[in-house]
C-alpha positions as CSV (number, residue, x, y, z in Angstrom):
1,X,-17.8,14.2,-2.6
2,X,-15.1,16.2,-3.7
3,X,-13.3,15.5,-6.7
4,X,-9.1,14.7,-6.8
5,X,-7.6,16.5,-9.0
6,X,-5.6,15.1,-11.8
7,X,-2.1,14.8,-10.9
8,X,-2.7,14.3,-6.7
9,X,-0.4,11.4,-5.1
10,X,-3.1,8.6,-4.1
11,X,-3.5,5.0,-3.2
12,X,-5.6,2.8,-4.8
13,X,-6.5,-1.0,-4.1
14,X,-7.3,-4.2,-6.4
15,X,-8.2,-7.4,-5.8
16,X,-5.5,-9.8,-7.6
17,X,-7.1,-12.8,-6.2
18,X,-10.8,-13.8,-5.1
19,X,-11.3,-16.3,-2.3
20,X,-11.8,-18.7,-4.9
21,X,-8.8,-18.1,-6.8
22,X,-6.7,-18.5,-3.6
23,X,-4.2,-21.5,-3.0
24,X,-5.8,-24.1,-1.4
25,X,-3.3,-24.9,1.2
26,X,-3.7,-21.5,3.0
27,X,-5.2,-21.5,6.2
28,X,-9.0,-21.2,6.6
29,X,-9.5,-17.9,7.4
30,X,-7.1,-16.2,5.0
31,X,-8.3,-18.2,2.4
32,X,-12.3,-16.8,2.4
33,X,-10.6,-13.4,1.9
34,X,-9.6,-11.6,-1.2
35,X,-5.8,-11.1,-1.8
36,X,-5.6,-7.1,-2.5
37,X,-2.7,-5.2,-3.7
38,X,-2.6,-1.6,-2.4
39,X,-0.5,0.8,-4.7
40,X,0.5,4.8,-4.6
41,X,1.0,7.0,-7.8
42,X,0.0,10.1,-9.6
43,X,-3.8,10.0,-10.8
44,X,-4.1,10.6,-14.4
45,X,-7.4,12.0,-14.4
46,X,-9.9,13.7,-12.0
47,X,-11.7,11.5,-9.6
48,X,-13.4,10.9,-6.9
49,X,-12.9,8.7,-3.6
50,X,-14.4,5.3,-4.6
51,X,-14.3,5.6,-8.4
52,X,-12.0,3.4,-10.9
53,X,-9.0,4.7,-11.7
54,X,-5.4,4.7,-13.0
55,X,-2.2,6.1,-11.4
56,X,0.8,7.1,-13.0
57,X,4.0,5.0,-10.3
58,X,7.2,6.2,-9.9
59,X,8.8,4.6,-12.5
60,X,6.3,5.0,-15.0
61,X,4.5,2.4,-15.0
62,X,0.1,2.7,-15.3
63,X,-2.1,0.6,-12.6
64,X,-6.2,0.6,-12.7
65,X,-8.1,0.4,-8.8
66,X,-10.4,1.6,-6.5
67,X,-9.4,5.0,-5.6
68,X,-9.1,5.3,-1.5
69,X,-6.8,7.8,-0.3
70,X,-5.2,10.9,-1.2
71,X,-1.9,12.1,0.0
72,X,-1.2,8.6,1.6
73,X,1.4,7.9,4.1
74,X,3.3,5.1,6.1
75,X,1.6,3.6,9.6
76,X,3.3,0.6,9.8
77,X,6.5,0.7,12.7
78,X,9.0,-1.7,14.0
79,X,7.9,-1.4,17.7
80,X,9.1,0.2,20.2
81,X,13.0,0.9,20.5
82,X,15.1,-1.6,21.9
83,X,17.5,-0.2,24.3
84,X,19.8,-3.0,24.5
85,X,20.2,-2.2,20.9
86,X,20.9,1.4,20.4
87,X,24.5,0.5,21.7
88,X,25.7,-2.6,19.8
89,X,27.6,-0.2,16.8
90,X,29.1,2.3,19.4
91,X,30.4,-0.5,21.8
92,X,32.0,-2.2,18.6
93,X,33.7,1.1,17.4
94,X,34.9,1.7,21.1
95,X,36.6,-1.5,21.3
């Protein structure tokens, strides 16, 4: 594998919570699953994909995980656009 260098932006993951550690009242199949926190910052050290490390946030602040992306970006979306909104400001304005 090739090694990160020091300094890259890159995501990391820990588990906060094992299955066990999970609230009881969650539903079955969320609770047999770890609860994992997935964070992006400046690694402070050379790595690899895969390896323990820590990031640097943007505020400052130091977090320790599982190294698994580099250069990570957004895939989440709000669906598809709503036509019957993309007029509600405009119509207010023209009245």
């Amino acid at each position: 594998m090739a090694k990160i260098e020091k300094g890259s932006w890159v995501e990391i993951k820990q588990v906060v919570l094992q299955p066990e550690e999970r609230a009881r009242n969650l539903p079955e199949d969320t609770k047999q699953t770890p609860y994992v926190m997935r964070m992006s910052g400046f690694l402070t050290a050379d790595a690899e994909l895969g390896d323990t490390v820590t990031i640097r946030s943007l505020i400052g602040r130091e977090h320790e995980g599982t190294l698994v992306t580099l250069n990570p970006s957004y895939s989440h979306s709000f669906g598809p656009t709503m036509a019957e909104l993309l007029h509600i400001g405009i119509d207010e304005e023209a009245k």
